[in-house]
VOPAGU-2260 file (C-alpha; in pm, 1 decimal, decimal comma):
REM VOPAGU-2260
SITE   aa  ch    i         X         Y         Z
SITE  UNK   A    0    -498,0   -2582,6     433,3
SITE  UNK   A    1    -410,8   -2194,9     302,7
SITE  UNK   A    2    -273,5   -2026,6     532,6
SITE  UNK   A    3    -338,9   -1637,0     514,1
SITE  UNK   A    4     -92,7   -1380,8     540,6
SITE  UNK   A    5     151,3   -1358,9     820,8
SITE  UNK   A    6     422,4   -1141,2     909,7
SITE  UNK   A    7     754,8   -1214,5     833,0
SITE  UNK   A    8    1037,3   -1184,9    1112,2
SITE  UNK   A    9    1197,4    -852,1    1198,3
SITE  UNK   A   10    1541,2    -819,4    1021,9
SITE  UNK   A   11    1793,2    -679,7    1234,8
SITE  UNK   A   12    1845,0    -356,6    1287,4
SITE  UNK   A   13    2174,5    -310,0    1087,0
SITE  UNK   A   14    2008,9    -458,2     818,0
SITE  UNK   A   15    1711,6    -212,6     794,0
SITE  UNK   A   16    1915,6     127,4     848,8
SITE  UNK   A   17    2166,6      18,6     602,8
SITE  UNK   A   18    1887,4     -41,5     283,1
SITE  UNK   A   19    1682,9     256,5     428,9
SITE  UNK   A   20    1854,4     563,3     543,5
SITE  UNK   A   21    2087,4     607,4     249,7
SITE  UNK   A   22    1962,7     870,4      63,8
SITE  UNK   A   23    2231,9     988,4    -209,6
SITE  UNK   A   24    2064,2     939,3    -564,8
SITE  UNK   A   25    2232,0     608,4    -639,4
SITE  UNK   A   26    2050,1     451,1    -325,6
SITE  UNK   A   27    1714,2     606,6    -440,9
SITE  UNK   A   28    1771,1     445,3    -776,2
SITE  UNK   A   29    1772,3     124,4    -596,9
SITE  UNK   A   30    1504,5      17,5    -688,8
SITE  UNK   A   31    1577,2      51,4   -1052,4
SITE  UNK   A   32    1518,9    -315,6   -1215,1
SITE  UNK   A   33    1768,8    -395,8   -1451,0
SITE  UNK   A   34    1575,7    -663,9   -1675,9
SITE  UNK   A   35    1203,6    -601,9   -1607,6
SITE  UNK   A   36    1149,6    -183,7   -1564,1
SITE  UNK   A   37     771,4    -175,4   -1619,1
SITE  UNK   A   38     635,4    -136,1   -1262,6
SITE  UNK   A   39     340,7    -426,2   -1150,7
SITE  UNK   A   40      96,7    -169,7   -1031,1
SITE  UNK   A   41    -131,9    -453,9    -885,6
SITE  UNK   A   42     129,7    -556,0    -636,4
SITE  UNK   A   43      97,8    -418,2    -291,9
SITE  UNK   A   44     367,1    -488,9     -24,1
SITE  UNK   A   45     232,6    -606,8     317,5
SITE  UNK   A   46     376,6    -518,9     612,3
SITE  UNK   A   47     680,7    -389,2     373,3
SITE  UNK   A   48     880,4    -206,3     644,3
SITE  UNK   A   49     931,3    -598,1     771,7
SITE  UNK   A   50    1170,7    -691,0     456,3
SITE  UNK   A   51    1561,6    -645,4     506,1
SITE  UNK   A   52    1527,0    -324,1     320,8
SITE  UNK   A   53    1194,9    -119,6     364,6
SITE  UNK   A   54    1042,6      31,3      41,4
SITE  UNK   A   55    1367,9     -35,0    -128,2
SITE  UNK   A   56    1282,8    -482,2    -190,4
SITE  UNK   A   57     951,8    -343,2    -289,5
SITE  UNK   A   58    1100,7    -111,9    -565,1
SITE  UNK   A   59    1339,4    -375,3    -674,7
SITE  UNK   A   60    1073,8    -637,4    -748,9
SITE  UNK   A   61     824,9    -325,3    -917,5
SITE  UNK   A   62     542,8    -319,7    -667,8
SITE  UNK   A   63     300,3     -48,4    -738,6
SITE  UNK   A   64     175,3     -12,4    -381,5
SITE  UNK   A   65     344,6     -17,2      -4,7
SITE  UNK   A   66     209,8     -26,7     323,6
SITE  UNK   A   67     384,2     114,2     647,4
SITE  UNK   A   68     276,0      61,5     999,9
SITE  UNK   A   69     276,8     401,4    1234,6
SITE  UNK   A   70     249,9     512,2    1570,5
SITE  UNK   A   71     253,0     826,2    1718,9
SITE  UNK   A   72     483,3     871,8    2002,4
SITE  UNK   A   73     542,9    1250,7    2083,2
SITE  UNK   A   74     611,4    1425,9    1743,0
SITE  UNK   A   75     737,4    1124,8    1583,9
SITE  UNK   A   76     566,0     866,8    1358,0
SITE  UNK   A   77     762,4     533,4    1414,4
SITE  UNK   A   78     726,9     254,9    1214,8
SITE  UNK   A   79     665,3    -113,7    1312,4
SITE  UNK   A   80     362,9    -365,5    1363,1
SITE  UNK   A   81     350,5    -389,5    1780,4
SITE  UNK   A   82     449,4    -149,5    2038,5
SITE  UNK   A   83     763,7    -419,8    2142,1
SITE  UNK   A   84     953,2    -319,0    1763,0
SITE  UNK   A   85     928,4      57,5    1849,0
SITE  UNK   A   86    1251,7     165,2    1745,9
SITE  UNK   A   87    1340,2     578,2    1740,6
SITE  UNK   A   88    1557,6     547,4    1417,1
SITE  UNK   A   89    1268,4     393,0    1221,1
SITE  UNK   A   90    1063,5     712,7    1113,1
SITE  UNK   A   91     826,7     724,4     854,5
SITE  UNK   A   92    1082,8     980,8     741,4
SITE  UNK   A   93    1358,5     782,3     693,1
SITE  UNK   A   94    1244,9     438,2     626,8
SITE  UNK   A   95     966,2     596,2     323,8
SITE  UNK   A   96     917,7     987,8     285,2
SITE  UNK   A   97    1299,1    1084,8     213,1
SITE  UNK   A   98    1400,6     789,1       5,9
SITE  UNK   A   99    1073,1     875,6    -194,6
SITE  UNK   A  100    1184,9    1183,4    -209,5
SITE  UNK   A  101    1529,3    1099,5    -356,7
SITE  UNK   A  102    1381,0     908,1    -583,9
SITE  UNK   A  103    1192,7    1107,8    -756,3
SITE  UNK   A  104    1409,2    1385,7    -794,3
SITE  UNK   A  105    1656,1    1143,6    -931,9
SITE  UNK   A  106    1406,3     998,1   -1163,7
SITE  UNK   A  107    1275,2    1369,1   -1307,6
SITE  UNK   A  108     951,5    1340,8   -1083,7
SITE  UNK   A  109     861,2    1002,8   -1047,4
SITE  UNK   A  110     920,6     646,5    -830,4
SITE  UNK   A  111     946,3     508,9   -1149,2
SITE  UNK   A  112    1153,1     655,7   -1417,4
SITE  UNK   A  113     955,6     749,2   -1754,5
SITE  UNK   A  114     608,0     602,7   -1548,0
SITE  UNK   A  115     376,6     890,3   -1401,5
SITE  UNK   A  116     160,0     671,4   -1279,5
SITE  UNK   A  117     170,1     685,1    -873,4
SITE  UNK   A  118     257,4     515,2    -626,9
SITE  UNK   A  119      32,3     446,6    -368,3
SITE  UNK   A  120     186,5     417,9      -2,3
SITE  UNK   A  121     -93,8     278,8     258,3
SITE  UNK   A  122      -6,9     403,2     605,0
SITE  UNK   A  123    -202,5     195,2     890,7
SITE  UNK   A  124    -210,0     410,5    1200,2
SITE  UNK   A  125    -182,1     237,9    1495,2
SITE  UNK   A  126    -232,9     476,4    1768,1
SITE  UNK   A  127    -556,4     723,4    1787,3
SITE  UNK   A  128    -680,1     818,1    1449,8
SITE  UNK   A  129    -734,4    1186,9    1510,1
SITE  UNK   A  130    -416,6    1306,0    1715,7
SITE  UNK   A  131    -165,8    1059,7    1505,2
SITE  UNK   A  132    -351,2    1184,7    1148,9
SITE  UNK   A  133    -310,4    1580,3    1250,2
SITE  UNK   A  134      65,4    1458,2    1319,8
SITE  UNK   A  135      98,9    1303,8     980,3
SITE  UNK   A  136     -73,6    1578,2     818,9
SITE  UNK   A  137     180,2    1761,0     941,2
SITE  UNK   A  138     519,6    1506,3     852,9
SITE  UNK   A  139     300,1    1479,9     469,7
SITE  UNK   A  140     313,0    1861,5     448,8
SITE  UNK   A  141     690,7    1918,6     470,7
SITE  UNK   A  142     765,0    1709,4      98,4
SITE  UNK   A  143     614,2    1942,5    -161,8
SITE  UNK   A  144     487,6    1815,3    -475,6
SITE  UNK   A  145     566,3    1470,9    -330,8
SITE  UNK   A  146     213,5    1356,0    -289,5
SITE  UNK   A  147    -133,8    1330,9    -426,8
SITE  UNK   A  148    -331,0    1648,1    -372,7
SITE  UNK   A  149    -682,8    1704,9    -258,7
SITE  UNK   A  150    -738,6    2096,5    -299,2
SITE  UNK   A  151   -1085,4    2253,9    -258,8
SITE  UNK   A  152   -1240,1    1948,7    -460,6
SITE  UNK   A  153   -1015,0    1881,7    -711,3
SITE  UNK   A  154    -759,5    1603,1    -694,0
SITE  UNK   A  155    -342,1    1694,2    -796,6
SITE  UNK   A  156    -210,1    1389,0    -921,4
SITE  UNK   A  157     167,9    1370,9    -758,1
SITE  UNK   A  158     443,6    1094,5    -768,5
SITE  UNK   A  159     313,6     942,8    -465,6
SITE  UNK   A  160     -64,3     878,7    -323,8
SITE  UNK   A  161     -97,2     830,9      62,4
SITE  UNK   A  162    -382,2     646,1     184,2
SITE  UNK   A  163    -443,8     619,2     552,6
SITE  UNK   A  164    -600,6     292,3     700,3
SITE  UNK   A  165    -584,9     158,7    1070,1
SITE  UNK   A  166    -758,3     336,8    1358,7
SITE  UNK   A  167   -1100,8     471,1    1192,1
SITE  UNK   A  168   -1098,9     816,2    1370,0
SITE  UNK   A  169    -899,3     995,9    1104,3
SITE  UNK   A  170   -1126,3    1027,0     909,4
SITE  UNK   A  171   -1330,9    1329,6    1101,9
SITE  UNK   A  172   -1000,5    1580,1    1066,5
SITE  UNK   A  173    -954,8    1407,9     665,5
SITE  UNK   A  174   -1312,1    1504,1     633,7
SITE  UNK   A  175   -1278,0    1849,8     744,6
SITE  UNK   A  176   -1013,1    1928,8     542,9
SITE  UNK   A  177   -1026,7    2176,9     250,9
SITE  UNK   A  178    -695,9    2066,6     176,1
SITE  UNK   A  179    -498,6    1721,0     229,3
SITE  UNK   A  180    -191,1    1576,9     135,2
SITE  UNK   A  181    -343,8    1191,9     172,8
SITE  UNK   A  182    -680,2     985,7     103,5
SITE  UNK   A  183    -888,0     749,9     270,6
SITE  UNK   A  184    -890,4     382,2     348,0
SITE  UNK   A  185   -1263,0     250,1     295,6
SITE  UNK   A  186   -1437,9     -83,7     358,7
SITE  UNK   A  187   -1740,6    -264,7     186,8
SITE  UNK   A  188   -1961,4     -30,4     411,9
SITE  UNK   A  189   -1813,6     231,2     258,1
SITE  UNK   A  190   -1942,2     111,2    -111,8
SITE  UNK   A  191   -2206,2     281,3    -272,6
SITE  UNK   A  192   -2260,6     522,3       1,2
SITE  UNK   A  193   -2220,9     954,6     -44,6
SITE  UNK   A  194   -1830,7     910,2     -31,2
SITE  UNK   A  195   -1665,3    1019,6    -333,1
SITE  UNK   A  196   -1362,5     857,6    -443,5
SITE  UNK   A  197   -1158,3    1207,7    -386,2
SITE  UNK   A  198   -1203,2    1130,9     -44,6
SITE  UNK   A  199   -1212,4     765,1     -33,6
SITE  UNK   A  200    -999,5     592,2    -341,9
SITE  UNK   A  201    -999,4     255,3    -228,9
SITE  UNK   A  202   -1182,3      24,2    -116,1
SITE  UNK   A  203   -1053,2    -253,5     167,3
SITE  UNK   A  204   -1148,6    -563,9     356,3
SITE  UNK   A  205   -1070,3    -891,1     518,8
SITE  UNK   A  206   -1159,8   -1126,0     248,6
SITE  UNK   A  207   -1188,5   -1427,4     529,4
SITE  UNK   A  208   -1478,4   -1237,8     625,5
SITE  UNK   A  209   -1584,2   -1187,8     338,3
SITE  UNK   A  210   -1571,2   -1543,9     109,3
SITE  UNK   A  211   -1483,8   -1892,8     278,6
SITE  UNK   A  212   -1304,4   -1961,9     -35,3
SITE  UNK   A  213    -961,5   -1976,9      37,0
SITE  UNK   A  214    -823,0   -2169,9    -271,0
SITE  UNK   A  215    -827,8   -2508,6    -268,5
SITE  UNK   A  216   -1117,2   -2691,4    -438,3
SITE  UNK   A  217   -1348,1   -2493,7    -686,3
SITE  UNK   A  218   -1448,3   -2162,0    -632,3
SITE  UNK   A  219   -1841,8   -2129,7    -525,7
SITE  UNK   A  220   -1997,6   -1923,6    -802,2
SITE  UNK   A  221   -2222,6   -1738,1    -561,4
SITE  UNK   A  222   -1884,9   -1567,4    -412,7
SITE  UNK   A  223   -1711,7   -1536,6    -734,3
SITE  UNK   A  224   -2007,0   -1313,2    -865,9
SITE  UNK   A  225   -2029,1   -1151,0    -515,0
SITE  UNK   A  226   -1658,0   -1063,3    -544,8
SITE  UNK   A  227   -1708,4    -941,6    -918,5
SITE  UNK   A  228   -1981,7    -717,5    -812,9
SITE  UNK   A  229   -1773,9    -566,1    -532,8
SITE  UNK   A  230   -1571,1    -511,7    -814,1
SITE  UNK   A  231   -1831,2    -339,3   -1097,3
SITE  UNK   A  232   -1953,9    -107,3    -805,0
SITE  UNK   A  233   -1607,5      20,3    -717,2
SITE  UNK   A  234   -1537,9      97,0   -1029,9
SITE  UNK   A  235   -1782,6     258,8   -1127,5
SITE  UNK   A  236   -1722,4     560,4    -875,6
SITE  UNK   A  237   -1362,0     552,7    -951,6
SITE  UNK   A  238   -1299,8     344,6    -666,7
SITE  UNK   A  239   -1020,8      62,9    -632,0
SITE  UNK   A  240   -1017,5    -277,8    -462,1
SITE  UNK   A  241    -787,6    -445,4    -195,7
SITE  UNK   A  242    -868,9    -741,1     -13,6
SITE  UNK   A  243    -592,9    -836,0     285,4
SITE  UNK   A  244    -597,7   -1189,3     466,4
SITE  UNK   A  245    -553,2   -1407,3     152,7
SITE  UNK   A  246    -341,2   -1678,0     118,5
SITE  UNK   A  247     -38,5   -1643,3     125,6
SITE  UNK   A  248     195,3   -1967,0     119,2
SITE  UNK   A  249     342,7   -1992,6    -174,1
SITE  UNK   A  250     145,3   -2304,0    -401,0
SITE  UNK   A  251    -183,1   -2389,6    -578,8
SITE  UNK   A  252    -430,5   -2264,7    -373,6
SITE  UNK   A  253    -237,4   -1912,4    -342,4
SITE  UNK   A  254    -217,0   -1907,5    -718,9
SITE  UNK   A  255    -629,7   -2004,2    -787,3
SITE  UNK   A  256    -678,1   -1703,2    -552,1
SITE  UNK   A  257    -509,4   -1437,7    -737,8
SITE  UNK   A  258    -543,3   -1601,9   -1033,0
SITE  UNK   A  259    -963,0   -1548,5    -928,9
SITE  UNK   A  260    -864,9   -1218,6    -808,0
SITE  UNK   A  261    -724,8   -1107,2   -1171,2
SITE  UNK   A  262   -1005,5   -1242,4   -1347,5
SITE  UNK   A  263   -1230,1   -1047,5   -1166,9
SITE  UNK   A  264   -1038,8    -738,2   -1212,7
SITE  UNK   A  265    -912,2    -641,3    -855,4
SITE  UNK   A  266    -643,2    -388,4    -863,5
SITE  UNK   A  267    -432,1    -468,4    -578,7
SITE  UNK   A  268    -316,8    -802,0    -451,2
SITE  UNK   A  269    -162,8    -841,7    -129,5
SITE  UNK   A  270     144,7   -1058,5     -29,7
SITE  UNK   A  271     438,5   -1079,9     194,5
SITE  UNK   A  272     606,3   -1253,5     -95,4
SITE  UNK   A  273     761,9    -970,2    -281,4
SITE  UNK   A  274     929,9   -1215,8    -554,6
SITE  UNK   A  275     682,2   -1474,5    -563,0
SITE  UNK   A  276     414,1   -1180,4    -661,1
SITE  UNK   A  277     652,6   -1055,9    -930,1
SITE  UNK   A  278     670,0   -1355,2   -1068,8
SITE  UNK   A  279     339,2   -1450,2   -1041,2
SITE  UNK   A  280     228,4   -1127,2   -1267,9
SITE  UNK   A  281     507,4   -1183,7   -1488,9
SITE  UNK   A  282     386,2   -1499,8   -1587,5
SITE  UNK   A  283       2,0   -1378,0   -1642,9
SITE  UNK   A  284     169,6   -1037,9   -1806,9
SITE  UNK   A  285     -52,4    -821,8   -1606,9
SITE  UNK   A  286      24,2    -518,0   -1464,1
């Protein structure tokens, strides 16, 4: 049976400071891969602040979107998946936003050197959507011409494009805002309605909820043209696609489901498996 994705086990916490608080230029160019530079933009890391090295193993195998856990405890945004992992050294700051930053002043203004295309970091908050968003608004605002701009209707393409998921009340104070240094994380309901994708940019759901196909067997056709219509309507506001709680163990039935998930022209696939994702794409040369 497929099993969907899990989390993997907390590293230790040597492990994690030592790939993620370095910040001199030649650790920001970590992430630099030797043989295969061109950057998998469909590839989003879940749960990445779990891997030995937060953001960094993502960079290294070219993923083209991350996605970081926070919760707001006084003024700080800690990273980590329950309220047991909450460690004071793991910031959004140093685990993501300054090794971002490093990088793309060593790379002449991008995560990727000589690819403008951004990154996308997903942050989930945890905690109340409101209070922890004004927070982060905050954190966002101190790394200029870091991220993805909304400013009085128009969007400023930056290095990096935060989109905010988790706790559903952020997205009063995101409304409100004339100017914002992030974007918002929809759902299905969110399709087709007033939204504009320079407020909502992507579009995400639980695909067990969504399709009982999980990979194993043939595909029903009635949910492979529901899924390509989620698809056609997305795009055609400018919106992107994400689906989470796929399979995930490595084998057939996880390869049918991206393999479906290509075909019908989803732009982010979701994994725990940072190498076995790389070398999935590599192998159907896809982006």
């Amino acid at each position: 049976m497929a099993l969907t994705t899990r989390r993997r086990a907390l590293t230790t916490l040597g492990a994690a400071l030592a790939g993620a608080v370095a910040l001199p230029a030649t650790s920001a160019r970590a992430g630099e891969h030797k043989h295969h530079p061109r950057p998998l933009w469909r590839a989003h890391a879940h749960n990445d602040y779990e891997h030995p090295r937060p953001l960094l193993d993502a960079l290294d195998h070219r993923f083209g979107s991350l996605e970081a856990d926070i919760y707001l405890v006084g003024d700080q945004l800690l990273v980590a998946h329950d309220p047991e992992d909450l460690d004071p050294t793991r910031t959004l700051e140093s685990l993501y936003l300054d090794p971002l930053a490093a990088r793309v002043r060593a790379n002449h203004g991008s995560v990727y050197r000589g690819y403008r295309k951004p990154v996308q970091l997903l942050i989930d908050i945890k905690t109340e959507g409101s209070s922890t968003y004004l927070e982060l608004d905050k954190h966002l605002s101190r790394y200029k011409h870091l991220f993805t701009t909304y400013v009085h209707g128009r969007v400023l393409p930056g290095p990096v494009t935060a989109v905010i998921s988790g706790d559903r009340a952020a997205r009063v104070p995101m409304e409100a805002q004339k100017v914002r240094r992030a974007f918002y994380d929809g759902r299905l309901a969110d399709l087709g309605t007033a939204a504009p994708a320079s407020f909502i940019p992507l579009i995400s759901d639980n695909w067990t909820l969504n399709f009982t196909w999980l990979g194993e067997g043939t595909f029903p056709d009635v949910e492979r043209q529901k899924l390509r219509g989620i698809v056609r309507a997305a795009h055609s506001r400018g919106q992107k696609v994400r689906f989470w709680a796929t399979p995930d163990a490595a084998g057939p039935a996880r390869d049918a489901l991206w393999s479906e998930l290509l075909a019908a022209d989803v732009d982010f696939l979701n994994t725990d498996d940072l190498a076995g994702l790389e070398a999935f794409l590599d192998a159907h040369r896809t982006a």
